[in-house]
C-alpha positions in Angstrom: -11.5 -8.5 29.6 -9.2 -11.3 30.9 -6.7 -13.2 28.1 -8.7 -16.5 27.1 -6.4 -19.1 27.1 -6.7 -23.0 25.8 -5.0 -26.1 27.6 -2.6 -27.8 25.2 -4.5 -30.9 23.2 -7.9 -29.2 24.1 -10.4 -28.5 21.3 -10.4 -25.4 20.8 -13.3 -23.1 22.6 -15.7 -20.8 20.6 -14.9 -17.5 20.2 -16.2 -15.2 23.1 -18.3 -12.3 22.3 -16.0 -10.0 23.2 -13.4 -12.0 20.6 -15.5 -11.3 18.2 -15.7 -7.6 19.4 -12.0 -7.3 19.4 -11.2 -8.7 15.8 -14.1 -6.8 14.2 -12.7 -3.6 15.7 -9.3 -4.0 14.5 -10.1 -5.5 11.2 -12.7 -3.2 10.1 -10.5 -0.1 11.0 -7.5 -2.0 9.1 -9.8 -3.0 5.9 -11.0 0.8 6.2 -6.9 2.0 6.6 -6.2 -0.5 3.2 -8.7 0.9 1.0 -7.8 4.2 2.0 -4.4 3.7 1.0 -5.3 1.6 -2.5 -7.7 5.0 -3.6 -4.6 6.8 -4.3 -2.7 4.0 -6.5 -5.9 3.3 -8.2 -6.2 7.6 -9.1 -2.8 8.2 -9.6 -3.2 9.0 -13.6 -6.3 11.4 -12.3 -5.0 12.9 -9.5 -2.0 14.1 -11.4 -3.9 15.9 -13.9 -6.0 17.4 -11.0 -2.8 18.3 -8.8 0.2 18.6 -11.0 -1.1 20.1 -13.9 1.0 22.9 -14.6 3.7 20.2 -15.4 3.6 18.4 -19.0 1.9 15.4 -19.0 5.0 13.2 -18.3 6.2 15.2 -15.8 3.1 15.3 -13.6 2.9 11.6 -13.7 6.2 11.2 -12.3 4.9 13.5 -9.8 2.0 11.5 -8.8 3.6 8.3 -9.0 6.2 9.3 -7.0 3.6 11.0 -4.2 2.0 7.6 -4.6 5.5 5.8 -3.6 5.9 8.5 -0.9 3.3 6.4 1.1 5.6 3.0 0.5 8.5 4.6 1.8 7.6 6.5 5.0 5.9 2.8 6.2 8.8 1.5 8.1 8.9 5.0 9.8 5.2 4.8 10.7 6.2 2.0 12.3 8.7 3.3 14.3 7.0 6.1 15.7 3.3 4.5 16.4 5.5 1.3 17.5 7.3 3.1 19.9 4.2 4.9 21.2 2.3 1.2 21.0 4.8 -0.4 23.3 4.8 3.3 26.3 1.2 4.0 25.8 -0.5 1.2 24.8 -2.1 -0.5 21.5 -5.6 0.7 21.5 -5.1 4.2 21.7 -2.0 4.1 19.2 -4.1 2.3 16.4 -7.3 4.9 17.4 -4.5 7.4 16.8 -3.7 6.0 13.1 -7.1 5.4 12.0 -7.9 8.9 12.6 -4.9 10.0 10.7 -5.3 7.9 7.8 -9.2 8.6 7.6 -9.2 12.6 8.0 -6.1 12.3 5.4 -7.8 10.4 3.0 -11.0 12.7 3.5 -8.9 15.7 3.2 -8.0 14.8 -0.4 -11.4 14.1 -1.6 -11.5 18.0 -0.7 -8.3 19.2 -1.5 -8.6 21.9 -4.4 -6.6 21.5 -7.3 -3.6 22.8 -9.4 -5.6 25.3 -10.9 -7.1 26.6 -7.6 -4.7 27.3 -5.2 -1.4 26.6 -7.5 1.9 25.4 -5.8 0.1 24.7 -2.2 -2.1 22.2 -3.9 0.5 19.3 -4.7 2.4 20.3 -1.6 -0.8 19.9 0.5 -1.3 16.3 -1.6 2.2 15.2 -0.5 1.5 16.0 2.7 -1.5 14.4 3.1 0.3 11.2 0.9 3.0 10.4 3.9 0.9 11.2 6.2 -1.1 7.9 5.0 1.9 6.0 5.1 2.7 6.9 8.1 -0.7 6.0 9.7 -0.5 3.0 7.5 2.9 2.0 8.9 1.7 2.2 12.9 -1.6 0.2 12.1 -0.8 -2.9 10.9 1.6 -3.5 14.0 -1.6 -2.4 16.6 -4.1 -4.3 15.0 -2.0 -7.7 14.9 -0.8 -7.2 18.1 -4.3 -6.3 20.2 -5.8 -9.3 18.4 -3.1 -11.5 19.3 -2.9 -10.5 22.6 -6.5 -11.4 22.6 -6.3 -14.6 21.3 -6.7 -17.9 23.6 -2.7 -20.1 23.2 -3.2 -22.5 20.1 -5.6 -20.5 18.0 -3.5 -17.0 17.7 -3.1 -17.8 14.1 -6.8 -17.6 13.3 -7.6 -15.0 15.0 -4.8 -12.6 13.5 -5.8 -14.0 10.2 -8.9 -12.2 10.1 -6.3 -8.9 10.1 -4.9 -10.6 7.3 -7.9 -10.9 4.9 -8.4 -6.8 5.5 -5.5 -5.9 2.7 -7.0 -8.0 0.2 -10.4 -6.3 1.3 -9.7 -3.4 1.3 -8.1 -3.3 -2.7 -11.4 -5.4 -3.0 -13.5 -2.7 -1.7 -11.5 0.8 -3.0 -11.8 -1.6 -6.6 -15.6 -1.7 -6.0 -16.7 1.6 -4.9 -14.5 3.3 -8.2 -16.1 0.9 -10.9 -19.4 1.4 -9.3 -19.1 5.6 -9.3 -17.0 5.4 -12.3 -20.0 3.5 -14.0 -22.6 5.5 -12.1 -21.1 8.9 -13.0 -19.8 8.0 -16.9 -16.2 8.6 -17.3 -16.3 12.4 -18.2 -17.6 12.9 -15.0 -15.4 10.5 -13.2 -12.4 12.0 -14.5 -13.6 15.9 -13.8 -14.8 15.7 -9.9 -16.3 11.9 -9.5 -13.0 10.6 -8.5 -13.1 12.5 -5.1 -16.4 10.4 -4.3 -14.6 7.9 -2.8 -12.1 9.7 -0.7 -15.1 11.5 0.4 -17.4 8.2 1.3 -14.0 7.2 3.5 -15.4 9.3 6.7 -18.4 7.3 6.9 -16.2 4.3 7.5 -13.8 6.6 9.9 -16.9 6.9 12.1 -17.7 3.6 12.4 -14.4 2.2 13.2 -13.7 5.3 15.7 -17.4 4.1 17.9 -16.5 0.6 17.9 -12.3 1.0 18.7 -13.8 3.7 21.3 -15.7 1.0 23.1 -12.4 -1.6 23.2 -10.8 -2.3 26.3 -6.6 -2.5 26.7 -4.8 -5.8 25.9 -4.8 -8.0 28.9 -0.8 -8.5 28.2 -0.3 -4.7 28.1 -2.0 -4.0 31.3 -0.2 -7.1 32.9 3.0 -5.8 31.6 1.8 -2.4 33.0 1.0 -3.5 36.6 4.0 -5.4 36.8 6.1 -2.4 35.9 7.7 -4.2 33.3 7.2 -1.6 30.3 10.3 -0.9 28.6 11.4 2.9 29.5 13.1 3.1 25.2 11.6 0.6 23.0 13.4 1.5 20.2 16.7 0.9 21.6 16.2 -2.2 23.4 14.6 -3.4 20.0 17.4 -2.5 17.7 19.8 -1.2 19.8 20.8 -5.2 21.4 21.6 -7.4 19.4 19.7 -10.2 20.9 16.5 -8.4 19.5 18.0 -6.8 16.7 19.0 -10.3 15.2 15.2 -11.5 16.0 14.0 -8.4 13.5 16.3 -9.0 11.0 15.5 -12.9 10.6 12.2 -11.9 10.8 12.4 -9.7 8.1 14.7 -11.9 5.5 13.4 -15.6 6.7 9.8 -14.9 6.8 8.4 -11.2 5.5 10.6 -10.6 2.7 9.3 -13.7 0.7 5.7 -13.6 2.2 5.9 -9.6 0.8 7.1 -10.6 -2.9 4.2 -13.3 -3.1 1.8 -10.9 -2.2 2.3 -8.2 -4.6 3.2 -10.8 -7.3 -0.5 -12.6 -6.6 -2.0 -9.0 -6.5 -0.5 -5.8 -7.4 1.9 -7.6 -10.0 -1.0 -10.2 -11.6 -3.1 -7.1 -12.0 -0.2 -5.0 -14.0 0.9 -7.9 -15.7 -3.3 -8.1 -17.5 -3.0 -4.3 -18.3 0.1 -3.5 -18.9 1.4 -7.4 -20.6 -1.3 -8.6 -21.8 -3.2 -5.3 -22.7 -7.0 -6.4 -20.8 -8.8 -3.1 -20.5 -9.0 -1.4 -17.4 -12.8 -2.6 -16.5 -11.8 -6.1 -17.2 -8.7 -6.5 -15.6 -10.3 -5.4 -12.3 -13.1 -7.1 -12.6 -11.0 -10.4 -12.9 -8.7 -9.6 -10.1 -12.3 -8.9 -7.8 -13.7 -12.2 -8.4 -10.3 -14.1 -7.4 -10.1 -12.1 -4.6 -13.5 -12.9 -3.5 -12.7 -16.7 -4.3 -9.6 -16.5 -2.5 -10.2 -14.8 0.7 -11.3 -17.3 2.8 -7.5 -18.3 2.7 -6.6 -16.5 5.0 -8.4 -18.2 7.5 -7.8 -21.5 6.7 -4.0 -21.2 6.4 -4.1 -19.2 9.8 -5.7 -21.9 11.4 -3.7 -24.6 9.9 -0.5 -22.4 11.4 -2.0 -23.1 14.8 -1.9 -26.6 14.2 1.6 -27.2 12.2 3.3 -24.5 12.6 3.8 -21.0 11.0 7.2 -21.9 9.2 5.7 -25.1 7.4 2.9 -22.8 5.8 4.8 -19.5 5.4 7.9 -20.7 4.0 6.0 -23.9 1.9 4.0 -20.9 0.3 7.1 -19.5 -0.5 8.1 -22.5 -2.5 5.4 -23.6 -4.0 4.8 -20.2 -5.4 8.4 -19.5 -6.8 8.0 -23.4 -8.5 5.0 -22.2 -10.0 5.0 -19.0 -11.4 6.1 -19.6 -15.1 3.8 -21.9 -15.9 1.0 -20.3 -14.0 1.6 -16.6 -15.6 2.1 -18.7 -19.1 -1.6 -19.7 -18.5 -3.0 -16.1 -18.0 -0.8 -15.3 -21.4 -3.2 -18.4 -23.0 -6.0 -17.6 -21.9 -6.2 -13.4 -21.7 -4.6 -13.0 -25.0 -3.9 -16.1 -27.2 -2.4 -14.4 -30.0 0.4 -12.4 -27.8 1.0 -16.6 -26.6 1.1 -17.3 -31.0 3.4 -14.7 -31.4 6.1 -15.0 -28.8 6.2 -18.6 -29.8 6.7 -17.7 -33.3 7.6 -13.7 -34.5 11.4 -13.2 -34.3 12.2 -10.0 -33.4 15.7 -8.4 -32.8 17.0 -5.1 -31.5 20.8 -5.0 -33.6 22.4 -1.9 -31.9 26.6 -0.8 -31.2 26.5 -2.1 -27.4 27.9 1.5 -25.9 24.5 2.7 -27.3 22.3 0.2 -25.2 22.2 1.7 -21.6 19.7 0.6 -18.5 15.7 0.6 -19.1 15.0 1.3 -15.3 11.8 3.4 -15.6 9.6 2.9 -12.3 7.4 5.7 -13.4 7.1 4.7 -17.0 7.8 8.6 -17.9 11.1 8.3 -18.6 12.4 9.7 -21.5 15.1 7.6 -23.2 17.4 9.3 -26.1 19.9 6.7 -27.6 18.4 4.7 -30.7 19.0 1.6 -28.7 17.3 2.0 -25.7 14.1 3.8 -27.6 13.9 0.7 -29.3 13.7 -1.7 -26.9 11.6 0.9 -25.1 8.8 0.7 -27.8 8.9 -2.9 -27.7 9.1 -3.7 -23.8 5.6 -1.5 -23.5 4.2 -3.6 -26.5 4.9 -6.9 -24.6 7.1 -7.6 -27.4 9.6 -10.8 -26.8 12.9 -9.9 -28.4 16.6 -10.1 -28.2 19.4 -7.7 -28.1 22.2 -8.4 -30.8 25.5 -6.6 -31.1 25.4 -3.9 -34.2 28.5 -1.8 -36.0 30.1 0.8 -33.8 27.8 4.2 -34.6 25.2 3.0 -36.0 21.3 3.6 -35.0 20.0 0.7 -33.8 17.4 -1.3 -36.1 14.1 -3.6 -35.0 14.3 -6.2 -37.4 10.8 -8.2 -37.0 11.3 -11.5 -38.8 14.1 -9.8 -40.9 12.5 -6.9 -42.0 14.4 -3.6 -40.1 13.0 -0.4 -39.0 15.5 2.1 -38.4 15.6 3.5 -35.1 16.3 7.3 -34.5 18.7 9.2 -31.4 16.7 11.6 -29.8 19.7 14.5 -29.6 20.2 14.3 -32.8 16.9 15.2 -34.0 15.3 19.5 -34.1 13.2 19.7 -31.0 9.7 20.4 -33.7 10.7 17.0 -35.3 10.6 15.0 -32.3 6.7 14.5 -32.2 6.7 13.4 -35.7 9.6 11.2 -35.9 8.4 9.0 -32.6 4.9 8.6 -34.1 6.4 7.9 -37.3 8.6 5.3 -35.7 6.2 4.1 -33.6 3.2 3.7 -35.7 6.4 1.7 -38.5 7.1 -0.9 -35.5 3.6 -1.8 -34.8 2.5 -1.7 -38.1 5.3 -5.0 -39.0 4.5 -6.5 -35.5 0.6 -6.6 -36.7 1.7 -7.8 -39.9 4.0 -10.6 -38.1 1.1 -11.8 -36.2 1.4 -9.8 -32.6 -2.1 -8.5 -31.5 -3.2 -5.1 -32.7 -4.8 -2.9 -29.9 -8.2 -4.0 -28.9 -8.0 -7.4 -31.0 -11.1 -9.5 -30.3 -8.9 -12.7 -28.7 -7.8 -10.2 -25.5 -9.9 -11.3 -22.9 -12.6 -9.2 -22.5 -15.9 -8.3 -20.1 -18.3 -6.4 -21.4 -21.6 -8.0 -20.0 -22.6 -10.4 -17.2 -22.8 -13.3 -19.3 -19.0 -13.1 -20.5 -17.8 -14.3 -16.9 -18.9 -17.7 -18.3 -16.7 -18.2 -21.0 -13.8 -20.2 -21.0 -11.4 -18.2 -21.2 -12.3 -15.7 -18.4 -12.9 -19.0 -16.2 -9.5 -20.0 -16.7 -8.2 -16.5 -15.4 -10.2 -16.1 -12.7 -8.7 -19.7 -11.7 -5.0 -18.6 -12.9 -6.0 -15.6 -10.2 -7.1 -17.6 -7.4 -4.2 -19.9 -7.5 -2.1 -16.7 -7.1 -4.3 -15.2 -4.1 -4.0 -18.6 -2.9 -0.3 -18.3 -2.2 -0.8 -15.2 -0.8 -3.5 -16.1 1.8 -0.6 -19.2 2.5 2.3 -16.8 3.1 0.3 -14.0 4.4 -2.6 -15.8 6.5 0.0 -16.8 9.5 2.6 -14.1 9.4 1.1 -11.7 12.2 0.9 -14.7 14.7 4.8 -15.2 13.5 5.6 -11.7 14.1 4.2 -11.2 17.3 5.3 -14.6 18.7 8.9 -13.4 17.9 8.9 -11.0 20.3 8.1 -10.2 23.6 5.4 -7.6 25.2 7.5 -4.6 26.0 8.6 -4.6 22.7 6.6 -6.3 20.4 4.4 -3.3 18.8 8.2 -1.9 17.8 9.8 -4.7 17.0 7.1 -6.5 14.5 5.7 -3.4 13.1 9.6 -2.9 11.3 10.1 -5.9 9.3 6.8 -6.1 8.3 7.1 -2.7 7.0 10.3 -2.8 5.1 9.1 -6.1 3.3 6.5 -5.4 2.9 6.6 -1.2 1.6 10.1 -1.8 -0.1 10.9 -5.4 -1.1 6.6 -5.3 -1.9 6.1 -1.9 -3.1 8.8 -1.9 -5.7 8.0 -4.8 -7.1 6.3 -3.8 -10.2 8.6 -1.4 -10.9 12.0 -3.6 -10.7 9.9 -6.7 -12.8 9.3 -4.5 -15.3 12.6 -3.1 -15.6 13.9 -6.5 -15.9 11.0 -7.1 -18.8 12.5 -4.1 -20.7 16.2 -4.6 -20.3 15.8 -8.3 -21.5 12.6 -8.2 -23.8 11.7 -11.4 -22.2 8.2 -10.5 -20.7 8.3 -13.3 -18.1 11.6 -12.2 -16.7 10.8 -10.1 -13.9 9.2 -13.3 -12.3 12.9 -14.0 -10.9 12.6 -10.9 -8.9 10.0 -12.5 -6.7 10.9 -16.1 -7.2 14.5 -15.6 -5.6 13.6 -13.7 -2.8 10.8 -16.3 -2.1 13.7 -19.0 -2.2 16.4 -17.2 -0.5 13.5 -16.3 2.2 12.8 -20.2 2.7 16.2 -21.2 2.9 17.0 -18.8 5.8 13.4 -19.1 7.2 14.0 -22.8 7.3 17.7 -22.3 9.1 17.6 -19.7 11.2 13.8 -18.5 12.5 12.3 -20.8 15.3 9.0 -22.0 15.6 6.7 -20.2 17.5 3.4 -21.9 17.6 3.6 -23.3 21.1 4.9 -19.9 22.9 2.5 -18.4 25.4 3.3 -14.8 24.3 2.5 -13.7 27.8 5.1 -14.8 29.8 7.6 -15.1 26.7 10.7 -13.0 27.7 14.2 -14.2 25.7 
């Protein structure tokens, strides 16, 4: 296969058949390495009672959670080892090498025997199996993007590494599918007993298929240039990060372009779909639902943004995305308050609530598992009301005191946790509990399951107004992502040249996307409960979307017109 190229101002050629080879090889294997990885964040809740259940309840969530976040955080290592091996070996064997990883890993847990089977080995086995994900995960991304662009005639490399692009937002679409249809199929007692391992298990078909096709792919035509020429670099990771020439290059890349491109994709996803459960209290069923049709709405993005890159340039779109999206958020997540449940919107307009507390007794409310347990009066109180979406103020109280929740004047007392016998503790947190939502029902905040929370419970509901108004709130959000998101491969390979770009890409794109991305949630809803403003942790991403333009816009040059071939700075 010989590198297509197009003559500058010449309309673009069709795509060859072996184009269309190439992109479907690495996307499918990339959409099949996505929804591998979503399955777990999806089962967390259910593979913690399968594999940590010796622990209490709150325990073996943080254990599963925190397996879960394993996979974030051994990324950016993925991509060091698999980019190292991408840039001596070559990129189509390296990203055969992940796929297999990810797919028999993911396979291997639809297997693995629980808690109550094999004891200890079992979790240990799942953690295992967990970063080895990641890790596959982490030397994918950079393969795929790079074969494709390397592939890709000069002028159209953004839209052929946006079809790469759409295959994260495919594959939560398709690990969101194949659970609601089992889950549905199965009923939910069986889901939760052995139906969740269906879709780990189903994974291997889509192993095979992406194995035969990558099998039948040639090298890329600028790795076995480089190769000929005896060009390779002999330590890819030190010329990468070990000069400064190209270690400057990675880290621009990674705080003028991925960093705010990460925060807009998990806010438009991960973040709009927490924000419906865990905010705005949507059921389960629904709030995927809503998020599948805006992805399916949305996808085509990708594409189109991609393509626009090739014609403007991938800073104008990536960073203008960035923009846009941090101008817009408030307003935009105010709608999906509106519309999924108007009378949470009635009461935060007009229920005054207050937590009065002595100051030393308020302390931080970081809690990315949401197991923490909290014991001063202060910080269970605004505990209680941060996971009832509850907008409220903290006001200083007399020194010793408990704290009190006063909902439009009327105080509940609130109760330390050390204080109390260890057989009174159940009792006095459902009696406190069950007093505070009692007077936020009375005050006019939503009671669980009220009738105005958006809901879908048969086909015909998708056609009311308020669900059209989400699923349009949604699709503005994917939107920004497929703007951001759509031309960053062609960005990040562009940056670089061929002896190091598998290495040098694959880094940024991981730590933006694994840390500044993966803990979103987490920090925006820490900032939600430390406040009690439940729109808050919207500066998180809004900040680092602005601070990402303003650098992006300084410091990273265009890269649209470099013919990634011959680029050496």
């Amino acid at each position: 296969m010989t590198m297509a190229s197009t003559a500058a101002g010449a309309p673009p050629r069709p795509m060859s058949k072996e184009e269309r080879k190439v992109i479907l090889a690495s996307s499918l294997g990339t959409v099949f390495e996505w929804y591998d990885f979503y399955l777990y964040g999806s089962l967390a809740v259910m593979i913690g009672a399968q594999f940590f259940s010796a622990f209490p309840e709150a325990t073996r969530n943080i254990f599963a959670l925190l397996a879960f976040a394993a996979g974030f955080l051994v990324r950016p290592f993925g991509a060091l080892v698999f980019g190292r091996l991408g840039d001596l070996v070559g990129r189509k064997y390296t990203f055969l090498v992940t796929i297999v990883i990810m797919g028999v890993s993911t396979f291997l847990v639809g297997l693995l025997p629980n808690y109550d089977t094999i004891g200890a080995a079992a979790p240990i086995i799942l953690i295992a199996l967990r970063m080895l994900q990641g890790l596959a995960l982490g030397g994918e991304y950079g393969g795929a993007a790079t074969y494709v662009a390397e592939h890709a005639p000069n002028g159209r490399r953004g839209f052929y590494t946006a079809f790469i692009q759409t295959t994260a937002t495919l594959g939560l679409f398709l690990s969101l599918v194949v659970i609601l249809t089992v889950r549905l199929t199965l009923g939910e007692e069986a889901f939760m007993a052995w139906g969740w391992r269906i879709p780990f298990l189903l994974s291997v078909v889509l192993l095979g298929i992406s194995v035969w096709i990558r099998m039948q792919m040639q090298e890329s035509p600028a790795f076995k240039k480089m190769k000929e020429e005896g060009t390779q670099s002999k330590a890819p990771l030190s010329e990468a990060f070990g000069q400064w020439k190209n270690a400057k290059i990675a880290l621009l890349a990674l705080f003028g372009l991925v960093a705010g491109q990460a925060v807009v994709w998990y806010t438009g996803q991960f973040y709009a779909l927490f924000f419906l459960q865990s905010i705005l209290k949507i059921d389960l069923f629904t709030a995927n639902v809503l998020i599948a049709l805006s992805l399916i709405l949305g996808t085509g993005g990708f594409l189109f943004f991609g393509s626009l890159s090739d014609k403007i340039g991938r800073k104008p779109v990536i960073l203008a995305g960035c923009v846009i999206a941090a101008l817009t958020y408030f307003p935009l997540f105010g709608a999906l308050v509106d519309y999924g449940n108007p009378k949470l919107a009635r009461a935060l307009d007009n229920v005054v609530v207050q937590v009065v507390a002595d100051p030393a007794d308020c302390g931080s409310l970081f809690n990315p598992t949401a197991t923490r347990k909290f014991t001063s009066s202060c910080d269970i109180a605004r505990d209680v009301l941060a996971k009832a979406a509850v907008r409220y103020e903290t006001v200083a109280g007399p020194a010793g005191q408990p704290a009190q929740i006063t909902v439009n004047g009327t105080p509940i007392t609130s109760y330390d946790l050390t204080t109390i016998p260890a057989e009174a503790v159940k009792d006095t947190q459902t009696a406190f509990t069950k007093a505070v939502s009692g007077a936020l029902v009375t005050a006019g905040y939503p009671a669980a399951g009220d009738p105005e929370i958006a809901r879908i419970d048969e086909f015909g509901d998708l056609f009311t107004g308020n669900i059209v108004m989400i699923v349009l709130v949604l699709t503005v959000l994917v939107l920004y992502v497929t703007m951001v998101y759509g031309p960053i491969a062609a960005a990040l390979v562009e940056l670089f040249p061929t002896r190091i770009r598998y290495t040098s890409m694959s880094l940024p794109y991981h730590i933006g996307n694994g840390w500044f991305g993966g803990l979103l949630p987490a920090i925006s809803f820490a900032m939600v409960a430390q406040t009690g403003d439940i729109f808050y942790g919207l500066w998180y991403p809004i900040v680092i979307a602005l601070a990402t333009a303003v650098i992006g816009f300084l410091f990273v040059p265009e890269t649209k017109h470099r013919d990634i071939n011959t680029y050496d700075h």
